[in-house]
C-alpha positions, 0 to 999 in steps of 0.5 A, spaced: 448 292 342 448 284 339 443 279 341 448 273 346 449 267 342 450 261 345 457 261 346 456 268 350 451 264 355 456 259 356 461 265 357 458 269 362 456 262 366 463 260 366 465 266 368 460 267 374 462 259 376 469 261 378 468 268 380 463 265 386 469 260 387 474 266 387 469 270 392 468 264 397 477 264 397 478 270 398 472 271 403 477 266 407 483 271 406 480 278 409 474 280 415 471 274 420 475 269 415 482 272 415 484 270 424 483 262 421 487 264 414 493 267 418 492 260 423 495 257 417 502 255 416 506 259 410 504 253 405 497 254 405 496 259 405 501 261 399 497 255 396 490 259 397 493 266 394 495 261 388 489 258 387 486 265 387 491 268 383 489 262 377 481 263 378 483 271 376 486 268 370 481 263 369 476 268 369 480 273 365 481 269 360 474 266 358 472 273 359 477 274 352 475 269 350 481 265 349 477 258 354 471 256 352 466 254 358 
């Protein structure tokens, strides 16, 4: 097992930053959140799924590697 490097640092802590982001999105969408999310018109809501569908693909690429933090 390889010691991290700077650069896997930076990665793990990007990609806790935007998976807390995600998290608190998506704690909106489901259980106590979910009666205010289904308040919404169809266009925020949409928008908030949309958000949360790029921080996943944030998140996935800078776990790959392709996005430095």
């Amino acid at each position: 097992m390889h010691k991290p490097n700077e650069l896997d640092r930076m990665r793990l802590s990007a990609i806790g930053a935007k998976a807390q982001q995600l998290e608190a999105l998506l704690n909106m969408c489901y259980g106590a959140g979910f009666e205010q999310f289904n308040c919404l018109i169809k266009e925020l809501q949409d928008s908030a799924l949309e958000l949360a569908a790029e921080l996943a693909g944030e998140i996935n690429r800078i776990a790959r590697g392709a996005e430095h933090a």
